[in-house]
N, C-alpha and C positions, 0 to 999 in steps of 0.2 A: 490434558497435556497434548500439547501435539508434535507427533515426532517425526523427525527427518532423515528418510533412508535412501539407498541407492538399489534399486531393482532392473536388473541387467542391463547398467549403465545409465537408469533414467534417474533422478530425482523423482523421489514420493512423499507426502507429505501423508499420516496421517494422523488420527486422534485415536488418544488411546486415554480418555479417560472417563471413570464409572459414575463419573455425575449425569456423564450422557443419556445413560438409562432414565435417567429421574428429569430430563427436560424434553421439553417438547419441542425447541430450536436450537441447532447447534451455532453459537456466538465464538466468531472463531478471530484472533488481532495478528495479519498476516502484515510479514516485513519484508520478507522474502525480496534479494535487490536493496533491498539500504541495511539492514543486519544481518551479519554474514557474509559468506563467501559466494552467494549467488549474484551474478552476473544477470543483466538486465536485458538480456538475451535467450537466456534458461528459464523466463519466465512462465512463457507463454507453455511453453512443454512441462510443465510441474505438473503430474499427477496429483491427483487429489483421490487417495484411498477412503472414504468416508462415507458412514452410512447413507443412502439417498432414499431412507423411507423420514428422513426429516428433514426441514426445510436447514440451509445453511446460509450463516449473514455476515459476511463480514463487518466486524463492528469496530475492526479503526485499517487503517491501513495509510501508509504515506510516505514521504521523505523531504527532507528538510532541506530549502534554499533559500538564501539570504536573498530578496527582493532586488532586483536592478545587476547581480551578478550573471553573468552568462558565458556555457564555454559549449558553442556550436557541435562540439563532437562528442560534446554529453556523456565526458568520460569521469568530472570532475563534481564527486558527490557535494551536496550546497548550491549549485549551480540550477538555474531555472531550466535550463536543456533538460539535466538529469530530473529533474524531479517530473519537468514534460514525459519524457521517456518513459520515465519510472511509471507514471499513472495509466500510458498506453498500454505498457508491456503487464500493468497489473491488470487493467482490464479484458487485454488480448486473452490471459490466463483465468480469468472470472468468465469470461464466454465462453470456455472447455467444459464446465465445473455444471453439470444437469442439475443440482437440486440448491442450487445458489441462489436465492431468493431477494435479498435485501445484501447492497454495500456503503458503510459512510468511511468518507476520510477523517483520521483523527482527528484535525480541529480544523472549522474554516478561515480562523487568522490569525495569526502569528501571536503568541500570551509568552507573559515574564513568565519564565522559569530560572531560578539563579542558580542553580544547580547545572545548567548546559554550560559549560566554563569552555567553552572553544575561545580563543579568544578575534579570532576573526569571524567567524560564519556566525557565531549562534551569541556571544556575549551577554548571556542573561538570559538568552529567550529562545523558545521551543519553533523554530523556523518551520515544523510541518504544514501550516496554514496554505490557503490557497492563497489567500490575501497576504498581505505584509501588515505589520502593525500598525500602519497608516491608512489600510486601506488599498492600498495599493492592487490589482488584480495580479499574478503572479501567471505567468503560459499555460501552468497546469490548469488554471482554473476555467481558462477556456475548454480543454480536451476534456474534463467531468462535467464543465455545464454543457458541453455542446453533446455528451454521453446520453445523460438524464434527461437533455430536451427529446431525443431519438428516441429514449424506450417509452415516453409519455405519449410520443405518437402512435 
C-alpha cells in the first residue's frame, strides 16, 4: 500500500506494505498529478520515504489526452499540454528518487475501455497512451522518447 502524508508541510509518499519483505523489487503505479489533489507543480518536490536497499520501478504511471485536443496553459486535464507536463513533472520527480531503477507508462496507445464513460475526452477508451488509437504520436510521447534516448546514452 502506499500512503500519502504531509511532513512539515511537504507531501511524502511512502509504502507500507509487508509484501515488501518477501520481494526483491519494489513495483510501485504512481498517479500522483492526474489522481488526486496534487498539482503538477508539487511533483517534482514529493518525497519518496522508501526503502533504498531495493531497487524501485515504477510500473505504470500516466495521464489521459484525447489526441488533437490542446490547452497551452496545461491547466486542462485530457489536454495534450497536461499530459506533456504531466510526464515532465513526473519525470523531474523520478530524477529525485536514488533507488528508482526502471519507469513504463501505462499503455503506449490508446485501448477500448467501455467502462471510461467521459463522454467527451475518453468515450469508451483509456486515453493514457502516448499514441492515439490511430496511431497518432501524442506531445508526451516525444518528452519519454527523447527521456529514454538520453539515459541510453
Amino acid at each position: 500500500m502506499v500512503e500519502r502524508k504531509m511532513v512539515g508541510g511537504h507531501p511524502v509518499i511512502e509504502i507500507a506494505d509487508p509484501l515488501m519483505t518477501k520481494l526483491e523489487v519494489m513495483p510501485v503505479n504512481t498517479y500522483a498529478g492526474w489522481y488526486g489533489d496534487n498539482g503538477l507543480d508539487t511533483l517534482p518536490g514529493l518525497q519518496w520515504n522508501v526503502p533504498v536497499d531495493k531497487p524501485l520501478i515504477f510500473s505504470e504511471f500516466g495521464a489521459d489526452a484525447l489526441a488533437g485536443y490542446f490547452d497551452p496553459a496545461a491547466t486542462h486535464k485530457f489536454s495534450e499540454d497536461y499530459q506533456t507536463q504531466y510526464s515532465r513533472k513526473t519525470l523531474e520527480m523520478a530524477g529525485q528518487i536514488p533507488n528508482l531503477r526502471r519507469m513504463s507508462s501505462w499503455i503506449l496507445k490508446d485501448i477500448r475501455s467501455p467502462r471510461r464513460e467521459h463522454p467527451v475526452f475518453k468515450n469508451g477508451w483509456n486515453r493514457k497512451g502516448l499514441l492515439s488509437e490511430t496511431g497518432e504520436r501524442k506531445q508526451a510521447f516525444e518528452v519519454l522518447a527523447k527521456h529514454y534516448e538520453d539515459k541510453s546514452n
